[in-house]
N, C-alpha and C positions, 0 to 999 in steps of 0.2 A: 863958897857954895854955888855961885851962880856960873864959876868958870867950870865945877866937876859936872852942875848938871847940864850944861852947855855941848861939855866932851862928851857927856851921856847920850845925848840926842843926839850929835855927830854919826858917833858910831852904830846907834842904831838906827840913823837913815841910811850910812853907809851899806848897813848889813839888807836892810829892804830894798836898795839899789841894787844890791850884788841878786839877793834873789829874783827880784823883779825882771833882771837881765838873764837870768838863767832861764826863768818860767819861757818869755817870750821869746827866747831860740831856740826851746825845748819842743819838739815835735814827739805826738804820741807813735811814733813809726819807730823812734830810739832808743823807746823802752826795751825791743825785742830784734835790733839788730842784727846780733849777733848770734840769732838763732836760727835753725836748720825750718826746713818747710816738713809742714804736717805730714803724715802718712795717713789716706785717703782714708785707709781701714777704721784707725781711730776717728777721723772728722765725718765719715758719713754718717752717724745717726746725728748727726746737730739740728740740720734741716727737719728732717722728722720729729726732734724734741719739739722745736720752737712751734709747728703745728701742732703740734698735742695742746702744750702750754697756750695759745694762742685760742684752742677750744674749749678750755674751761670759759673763756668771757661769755661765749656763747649758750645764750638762752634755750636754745632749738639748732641744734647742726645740722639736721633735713632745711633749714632756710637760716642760712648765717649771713650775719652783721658785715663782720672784720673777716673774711678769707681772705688768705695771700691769693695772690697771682697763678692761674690755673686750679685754686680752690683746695679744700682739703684732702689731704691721701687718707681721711679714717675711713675707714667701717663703724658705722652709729651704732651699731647691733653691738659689736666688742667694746664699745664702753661701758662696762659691766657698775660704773658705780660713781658716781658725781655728789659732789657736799658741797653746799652752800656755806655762807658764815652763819644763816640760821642754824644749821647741822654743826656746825665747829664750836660753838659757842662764840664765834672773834679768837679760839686760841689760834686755831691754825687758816692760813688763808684757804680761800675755796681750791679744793681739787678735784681730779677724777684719775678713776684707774680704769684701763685701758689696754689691752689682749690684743698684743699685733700677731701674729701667726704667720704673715708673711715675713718679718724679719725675725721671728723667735722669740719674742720679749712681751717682759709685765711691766706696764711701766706705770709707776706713779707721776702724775704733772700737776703741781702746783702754781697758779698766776701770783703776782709780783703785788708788790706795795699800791695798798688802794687810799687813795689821798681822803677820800670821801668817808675814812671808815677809821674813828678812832682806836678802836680792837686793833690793826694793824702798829699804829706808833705804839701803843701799851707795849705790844711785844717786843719795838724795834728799842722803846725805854728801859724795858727790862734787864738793864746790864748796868754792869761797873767794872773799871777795871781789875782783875783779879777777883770777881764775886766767883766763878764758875769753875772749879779742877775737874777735869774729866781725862783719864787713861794716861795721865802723866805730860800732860799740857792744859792750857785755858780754853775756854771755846764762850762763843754767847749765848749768857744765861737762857733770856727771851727765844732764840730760834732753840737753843736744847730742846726748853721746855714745850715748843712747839713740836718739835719731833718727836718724843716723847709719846707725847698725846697721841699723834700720829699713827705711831705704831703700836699700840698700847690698843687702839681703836680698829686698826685694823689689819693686826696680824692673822686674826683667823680667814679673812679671805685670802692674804696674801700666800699664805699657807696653803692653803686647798688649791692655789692657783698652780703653787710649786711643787708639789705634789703629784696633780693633772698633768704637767707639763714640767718635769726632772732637768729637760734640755736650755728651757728657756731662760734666758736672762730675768735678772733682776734690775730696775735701772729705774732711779728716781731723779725727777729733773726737775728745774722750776727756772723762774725770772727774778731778779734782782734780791728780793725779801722772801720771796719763797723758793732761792737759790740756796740761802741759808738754810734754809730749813730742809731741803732736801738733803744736801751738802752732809749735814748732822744726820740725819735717817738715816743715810749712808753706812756712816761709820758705824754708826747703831746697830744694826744689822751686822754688820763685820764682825763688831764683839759679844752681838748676843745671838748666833745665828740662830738657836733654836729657835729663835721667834718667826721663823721662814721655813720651819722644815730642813733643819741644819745646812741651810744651802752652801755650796762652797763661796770662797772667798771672791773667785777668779771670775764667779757669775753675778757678781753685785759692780755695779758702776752708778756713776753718777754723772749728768748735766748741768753744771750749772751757768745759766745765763745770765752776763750782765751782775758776776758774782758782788755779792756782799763780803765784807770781811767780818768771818767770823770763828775763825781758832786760833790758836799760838804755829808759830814757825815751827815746831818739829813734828804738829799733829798734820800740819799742811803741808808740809814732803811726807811723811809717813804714808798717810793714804793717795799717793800721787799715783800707785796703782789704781786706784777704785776711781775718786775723780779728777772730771776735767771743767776745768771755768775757762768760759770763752768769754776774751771781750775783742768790742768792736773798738778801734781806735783809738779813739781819745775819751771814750767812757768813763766820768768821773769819780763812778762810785767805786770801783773797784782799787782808785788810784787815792781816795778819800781815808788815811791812817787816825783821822779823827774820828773816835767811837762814834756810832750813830746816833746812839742818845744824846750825844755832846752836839750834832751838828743841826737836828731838830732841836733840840731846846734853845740853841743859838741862832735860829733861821732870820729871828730879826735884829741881830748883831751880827751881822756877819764881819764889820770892818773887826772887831775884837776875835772871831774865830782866823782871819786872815793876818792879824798879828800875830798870833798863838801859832800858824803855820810857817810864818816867812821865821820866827822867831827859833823855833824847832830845826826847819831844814837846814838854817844859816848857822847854828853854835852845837846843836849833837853832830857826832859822829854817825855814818850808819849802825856803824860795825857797836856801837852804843847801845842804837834802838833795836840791834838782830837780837843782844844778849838781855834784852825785856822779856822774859817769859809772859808778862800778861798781854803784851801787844799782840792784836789779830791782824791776819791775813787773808789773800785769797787765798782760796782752801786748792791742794790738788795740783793736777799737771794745768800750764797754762796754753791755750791756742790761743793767737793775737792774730786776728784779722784786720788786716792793715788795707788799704783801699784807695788814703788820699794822698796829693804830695804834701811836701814842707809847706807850713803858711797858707796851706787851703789853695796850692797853686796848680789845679786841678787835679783831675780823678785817672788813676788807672786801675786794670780788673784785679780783682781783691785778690790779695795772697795770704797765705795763712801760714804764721809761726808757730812753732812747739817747744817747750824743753821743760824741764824741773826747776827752776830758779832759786837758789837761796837767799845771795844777793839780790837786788834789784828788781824785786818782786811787787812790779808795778807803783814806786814808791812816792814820782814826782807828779804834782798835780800839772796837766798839761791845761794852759789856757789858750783857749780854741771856740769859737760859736758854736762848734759840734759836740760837745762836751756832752751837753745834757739829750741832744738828739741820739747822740752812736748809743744812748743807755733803751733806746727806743725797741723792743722787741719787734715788731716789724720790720725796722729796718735792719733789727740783725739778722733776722730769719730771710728777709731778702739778699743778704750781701755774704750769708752763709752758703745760700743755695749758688749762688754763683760763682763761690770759690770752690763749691763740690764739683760743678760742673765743669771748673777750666781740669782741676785736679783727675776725673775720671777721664775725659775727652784726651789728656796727654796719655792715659792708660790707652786708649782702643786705638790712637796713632799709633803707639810703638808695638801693637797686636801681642802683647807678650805671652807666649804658652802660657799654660794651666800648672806644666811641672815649674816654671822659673819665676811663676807670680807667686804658686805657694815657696816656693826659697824665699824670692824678696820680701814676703807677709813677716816667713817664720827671723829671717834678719833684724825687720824694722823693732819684732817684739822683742827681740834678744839686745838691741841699741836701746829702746826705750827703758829694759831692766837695765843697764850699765848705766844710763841717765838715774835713775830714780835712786841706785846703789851710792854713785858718787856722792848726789844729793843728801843721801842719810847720811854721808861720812862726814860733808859738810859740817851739817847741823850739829854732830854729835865733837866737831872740833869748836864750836863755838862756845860749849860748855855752858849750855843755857842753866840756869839754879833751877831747881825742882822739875826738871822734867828727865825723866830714865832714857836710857837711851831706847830711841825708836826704832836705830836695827834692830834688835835684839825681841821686840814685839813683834816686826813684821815675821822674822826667820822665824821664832815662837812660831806664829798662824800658818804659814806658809808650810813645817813641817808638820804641823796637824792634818794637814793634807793631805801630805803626803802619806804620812802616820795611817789614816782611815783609808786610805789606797791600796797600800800593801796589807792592811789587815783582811780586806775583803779576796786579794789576790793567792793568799795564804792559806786559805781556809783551809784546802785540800790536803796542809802537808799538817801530820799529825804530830811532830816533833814540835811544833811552836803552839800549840794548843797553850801549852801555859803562859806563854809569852800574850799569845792574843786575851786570854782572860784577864792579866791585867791590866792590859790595855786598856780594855774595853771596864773595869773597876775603874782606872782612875779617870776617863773618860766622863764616866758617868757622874765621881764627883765633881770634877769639873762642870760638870752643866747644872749640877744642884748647887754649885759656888755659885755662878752666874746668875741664875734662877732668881738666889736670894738676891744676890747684887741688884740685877733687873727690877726685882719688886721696891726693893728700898728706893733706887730710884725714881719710879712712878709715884712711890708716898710721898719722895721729898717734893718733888717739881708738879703732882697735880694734888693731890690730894688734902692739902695744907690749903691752894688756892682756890678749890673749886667749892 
């Protein structure tokens, strides 16, 4: 007995040396090696999220606390509508909506995890693994139900907003825990657009900063169209595969949570933990803003990585002093604007005409769908249990689209008159399916709790 349990510790000090040797040559720069540099298009609203987000803290934006460096780019007058957690009840953190008109956009901004404010872990506790199916993968129960509420509360402005404004974007963005929860509104909107004035698909995005993980791996390429999670380097949370309720409830055991991790990386497979349908992810396409060298051995000007990742989706916990700082919203909003800045500045070096920037626009958008397509083909070779295949949802939505395009373009020719009337029948059932859908959800997830 005392020799098997002898071998038993052997091996598993062996196995904590092998990770412990991996962690400390692991640099957060190698998660996203291998991937191409951002396209400026997609990363220039980041900078502008992280200031939206950055103005909910504030009490009074005619005289602010926390402004970045040269101060806020809002207009106070276009912030048409700010909640406190008195207003939320603690379901959803505080946000505000917000009418940019210089860039075209509605954007909802939710602020991040308030340590001070138990209502925020309630939500972040609110999950188990496999408690939550949503559209043919898992997602976290606590942020659904926060978005949920969300939009339940304030579709009718969002409405009238898109309505006023046909052209503008839809785009909800947040910080760490209200990354989640944006991340979920997102999709939400996607699949119930009537709750937006049937907006199209191509005009909802998302931000999320300093993402939370919180859906299954095919809901998280799926929507890699709609969002994007930026993290800064060595950002922990994003690279944290321990449920979050798991890692709060364990805050003062952490040696038993770090066993349970070295324990995990060293005896699963990946390819093990891809085919967990209840395991969450960061949600979305990913930017990796990379900044420092190996081993903290100093600093160069921030570059920014992109791609769809199925594999290696931020998987390894990087141990680094900067871990919990790169999760720091100001410091990503400052290290964001400066990788906008080297990225634009190589624009106006190479002066590029007007006809050969809209080609190179209309390319990067045509590479980023062949990323997002390979992506789904991945996932759907992984053959995850219980989740449908997610191509076959997006081309669904994506021909709806289309579908409502040419019906409107149509009109004029009187031979498809019957073709358009039953379109526009089963159409209509379709959004009384949804309707109903929509409402049972709101009874499941508020109404039982409020």
């Amino acid at each position: 007995m005392e020799i098997a349990l002898g071998v038993a510790e052997c091996l598993y000090l062996l196995g904590c040396a092998h990770w412990g040797c991996r962690r400390c040559f692991y640099s957060g720069s190698d998660d996203s090696k291998a991937w191409e540099m951002a396209d400026v298009h997609h990363f220039e609203p980041v900078p502008r999220m992280c200031q939206l987000i950055l103005a909910v803290y504030e009490p009074n934006l005619s005289q602010p606390k926390w402004a970045p460096k040269g101060g806020y780019d809002i207009e106070s007058k276009n912030v048409l509508h700010k909640a406190s957690y008195e207003a939320t009840g603690g379901i959803v953190p505080p946000y505000i909506i917000y009418l940019d008109h210089q860039n075209h956009d509605i954007v909802v901004a939710l602020r991040g995890l308030n340590l001070r404010k138990e209502s925020d872990f309630v939500t972040l506790w609110d999950n188990k693994l496999g408690k939550q199916f949503f559209k043919g993968g898992y997602v976290h129960h606590g942020l659904l139900r926060s978005a949920v509420w969300l939009l339940n509360k304030e579709k009718e402005n969002l409405t009238n907003l898109a309505t006023e404004h046909p052209t503008y974007m839809l785009s909800f963005t947040g910080h760490s825990l209200g990354s989640g929860v944006a991340s979920l509104a997102a999709i939400l909107v996607a699949n119930y657009r009537f709750l937006v004035a049937d907006i199209p698909r191509k005009q909802i995005r998302c931000y999320g900063m300093a993402p939370a993980r919180c859906m299954s791996l095919n809901l998280a390429v799926e929507y890699a169209d709609i969002i994007h999670s930026i993290i800064l380097q060595d950002d922990f949370l994003p690279r944290t595969a321990t449920p979050l309720e798991d890692i709060f409830s364990s805050i003062f055991c952490l040696p038993c949570l770090l066993c349970c991790r070295c324990a995990t990386d060293t005896c699963i497979p990946e390819k093990r933990l891809l085919q967990d349908p209840r395991r969450l992810y960061v949600p979305g396409r990913l930017h990796h803003i990379v900044e420092r060298k190996r081993c903290g051995c100093g600093r160069y000007t921030p570059i920014v990585r992109s791609h769809v990742p199925v594999e290696g989706r931020f998987e390894h916990i990087v141990l680094s002093f900067n871990a919990t700082s790169d999760h720091s919203l100001v410091w990503l909003e400052q290290q964001s604007r400066k990788a906008l800045e080297i990225l634009s500045h190589k624009e106006d070096v190479l002066e590029i005409p007007i006809a050969e920037k809209m080609t190179r626009d209309q390319n990067a958008e045509r590479k980023y769908s062949e990323e997002h397509s390979i992506a789904l083909e991945k996932v759907e070779e992984l053959n995850i249990p219980r989740a449908y295949s997610c191509s076959e949802q997006f081309v669904k939505e994506s021909n709806l689209d289309k579908e409502k395009t040419t019906k409107q373009s149509e009109k004029q020719e009187t031979t498809n008159i019957n073709v358009l009337t039953e379109f526009t029948s089963h159409e209509n059932s379709d959004n009384v399916n949804l309707e109903l859908e929509w409402q049972s959800l709101v009874d499941t997830l508020l109404e039982k709790k409020e």
